[in-house]
N, C-alpha and C positions, 0 to 999 in steps of 0.2 A: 571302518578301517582301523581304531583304534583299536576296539575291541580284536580285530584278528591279529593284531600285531601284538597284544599282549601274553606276557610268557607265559607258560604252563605254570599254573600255581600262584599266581597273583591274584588278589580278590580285586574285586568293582569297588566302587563308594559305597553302594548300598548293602552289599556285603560285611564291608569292614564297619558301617555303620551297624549296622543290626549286632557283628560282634559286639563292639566297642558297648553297647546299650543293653543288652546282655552281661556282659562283665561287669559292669557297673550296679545292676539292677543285681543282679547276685554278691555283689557286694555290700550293698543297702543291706541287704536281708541277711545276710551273715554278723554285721556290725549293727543292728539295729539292740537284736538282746542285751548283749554286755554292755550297749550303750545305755540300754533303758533301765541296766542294772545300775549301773555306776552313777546316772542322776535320782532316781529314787531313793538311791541308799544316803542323799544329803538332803532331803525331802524332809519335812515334819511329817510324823507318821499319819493328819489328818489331811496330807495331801497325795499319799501314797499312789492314787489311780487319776490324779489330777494330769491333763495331757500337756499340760504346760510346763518349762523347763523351770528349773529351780527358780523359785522367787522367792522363799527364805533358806538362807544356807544354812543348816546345820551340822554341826556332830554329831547329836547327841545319840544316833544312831551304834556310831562307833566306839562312843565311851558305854553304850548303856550295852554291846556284846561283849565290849573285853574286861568289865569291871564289873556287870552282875548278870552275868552266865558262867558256866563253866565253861566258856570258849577257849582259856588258856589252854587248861586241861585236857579239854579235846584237841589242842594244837598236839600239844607234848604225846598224846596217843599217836595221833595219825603221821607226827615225825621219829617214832617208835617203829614204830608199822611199815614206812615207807623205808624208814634206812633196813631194818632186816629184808626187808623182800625185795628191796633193788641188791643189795651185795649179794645175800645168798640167790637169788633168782639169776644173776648175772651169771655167777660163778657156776652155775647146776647149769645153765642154756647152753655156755661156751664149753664146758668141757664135755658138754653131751651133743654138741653138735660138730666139735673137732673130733670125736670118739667115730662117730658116724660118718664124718666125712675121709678119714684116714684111715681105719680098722675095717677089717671084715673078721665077723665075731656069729658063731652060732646066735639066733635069737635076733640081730641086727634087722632084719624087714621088720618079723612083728612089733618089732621095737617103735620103729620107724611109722609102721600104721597104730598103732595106740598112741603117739603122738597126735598123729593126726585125726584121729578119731575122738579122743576127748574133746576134741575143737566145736566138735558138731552138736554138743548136749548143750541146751539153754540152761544159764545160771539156775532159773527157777528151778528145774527140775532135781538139782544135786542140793538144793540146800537141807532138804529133810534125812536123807544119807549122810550128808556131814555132819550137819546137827546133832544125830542118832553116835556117831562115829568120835564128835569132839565130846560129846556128854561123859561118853565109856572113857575117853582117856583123861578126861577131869580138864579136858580146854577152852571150855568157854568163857566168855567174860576173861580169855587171858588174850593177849597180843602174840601170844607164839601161837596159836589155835588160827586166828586170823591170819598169821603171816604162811603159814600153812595151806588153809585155804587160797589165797591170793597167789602163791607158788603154784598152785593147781594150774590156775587160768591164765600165767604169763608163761612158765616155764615150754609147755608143747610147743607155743605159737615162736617162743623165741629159740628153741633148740632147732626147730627146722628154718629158723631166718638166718641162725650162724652157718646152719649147715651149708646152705647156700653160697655163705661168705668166704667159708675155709675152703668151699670148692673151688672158688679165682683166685685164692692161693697156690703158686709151684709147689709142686710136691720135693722140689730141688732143696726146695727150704728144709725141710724136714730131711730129708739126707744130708744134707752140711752137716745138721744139729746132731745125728749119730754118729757122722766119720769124726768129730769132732768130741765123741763120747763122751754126749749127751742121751738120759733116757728117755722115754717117750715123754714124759712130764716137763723135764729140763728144755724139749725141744720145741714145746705147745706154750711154756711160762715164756721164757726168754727170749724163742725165735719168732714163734705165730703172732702168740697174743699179740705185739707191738706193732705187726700188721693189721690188724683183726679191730683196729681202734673206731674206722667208722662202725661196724657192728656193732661193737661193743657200748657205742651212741646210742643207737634207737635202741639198742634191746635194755638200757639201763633207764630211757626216758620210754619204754612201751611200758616197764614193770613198773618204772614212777607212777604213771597214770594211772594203771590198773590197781595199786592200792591206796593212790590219792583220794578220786574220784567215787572209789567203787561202794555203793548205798545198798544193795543187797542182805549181802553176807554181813555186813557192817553193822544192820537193824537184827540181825535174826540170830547172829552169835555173841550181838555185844549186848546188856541190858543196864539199866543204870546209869543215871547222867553223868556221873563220874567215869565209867568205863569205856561212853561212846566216842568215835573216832568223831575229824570234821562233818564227814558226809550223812553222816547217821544224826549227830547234832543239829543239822540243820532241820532235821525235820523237827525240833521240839518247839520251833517258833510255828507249826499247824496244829491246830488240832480241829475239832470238831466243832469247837465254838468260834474259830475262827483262824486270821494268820495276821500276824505280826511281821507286813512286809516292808517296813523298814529295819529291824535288825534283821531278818533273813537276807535282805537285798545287801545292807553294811557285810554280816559273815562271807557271803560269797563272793564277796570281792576281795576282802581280805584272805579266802582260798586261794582266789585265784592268783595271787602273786606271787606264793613259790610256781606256781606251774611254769606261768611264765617267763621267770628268771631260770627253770629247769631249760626250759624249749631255747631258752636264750643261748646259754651254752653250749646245747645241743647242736644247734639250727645248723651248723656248718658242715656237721658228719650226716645229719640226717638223709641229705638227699644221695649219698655215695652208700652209706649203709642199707638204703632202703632198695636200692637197683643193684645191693649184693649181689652175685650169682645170677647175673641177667648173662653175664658173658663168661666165657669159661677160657682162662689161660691154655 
């Protein structure tokens, strides 16, 4: 009886139980790594695989990555790196994706499919074309060579995420801004943009990631300990004779803290930027 008198759409016990244990259990597993990061990395390096939780505390992990590595130095690259390719990456996505969503312009489809098409080729496969490409213009082992690269792989994906965004923008807006003689620029800086702010969220925290994180391009354009970004430096505590996972485990935690303090301030446009364009004014 109970069962038929319940409403359309309400789960059982065992239902909600099997969610609730499920969420849980993909929880575990998602929190289990950066957990097993963050206590290793205060481990004595001859307890490194030991399953037991910290039973001597140290530092020394953390003083012996930021006092005899070049880890500063790969800070200061990779916050080199990361502020050119989130500004100029930001600036290229939004005025290429108000361009596209406002303008019809000879050339505008194939535009719009070679965006999208770059999307489809695996990193691996461009890095020998680039490589070939920054050699001839003298850019490797430079930070504008890489920030270049990294404008590759954020720009297509973020010009069609604005595009989306400028599309649940009135077009009302943009005629204010002309009867008000303002030019197309005057009316995309002053009127759009200051709408266009959750976008402007994740496509500045999608270009963060993409040249925070990114170990590819990172290994294969940057050479020299001096030159390497975070991601690329972390690989110098493997080699062949082994790995030093306690300053690898201290470095990535200490990575991971700009990201997180990025996602921080992020966190509240994220989910309105990211369902951009789901709904159209």
């Amino acid at each position: 009886m109970r069962s038929a008198l319940r409403t359309r759409g309400e789960r059982g016990p065992l239902a909600s139980f099997g969610l609730h244990a499920g969420l849980l259990a993909a929880s575990l597993v998602a929190l289990f790594p950066p957990l097993w990061l963050l206590v290793t990395s205060f481990k004595p390096k001859s307890e490194s695989f030991s399953t037991a939780l910290v039973k001597n505390f140290t530092v020394d992990n953390y003083e012996h990555v930021v006092a005899d590595t070049y880890f500063l130095t790969w800070f200061g690259n990779s916050l080199l790196v990361v502020v050119g390719t989130t500004v100029v990456g930001v600036f290229i996505a939004a005025t290429t994706g108000y361009a596209i969503s406002r303008f019809r312009f000879p050339g505008m489809r194939p535009l719009m499919w070679v965006l999208l098409i770059t999307q489809m080729f695996p990193m691996a496969v461009l890095i020998v074309p680039l490589y070939n490409t920054l050699a001839r213009l003298g850019l490797l082992n430079q930070p504008v060579g890489l920030i270049i690269t990294y404008l590759t792989v954020a720009v297509p994906f973020c010009a069609w995420m604005m595009k989306g965004f400028f599309d649940s923008i009135p077009v009302d807006i943009d005629e204010s801004g002309r009867v008000d003689g303002l030019n197309p620029f005057g009316t995309f800086w002053r009127l759009v943009l200051p709408l266009a702010r959750p976008g402007l969220a994740v496509t500045g925290f999608y270009t963060f990631v993409t040249a925070w994180a990114e170990v590819a391009y990172a290994t294969a354009f940057m050479t020299g300990e001096e030159n390497l970004t975070l991601a690329g430096g972390l690989q110098t505590f493997v080699n062949r004779y082994g790995a030093d996972w306690g300053s690898m485990t201290a470095a990535a935690v200490i990575i991971a803290v700009p990201a997180a303090v990025v996602f921080g301030f992020a966190q509240r446009h994220l989910v309105a930027g990211l369902t951009a364009g789901a709904t159209k004014s």
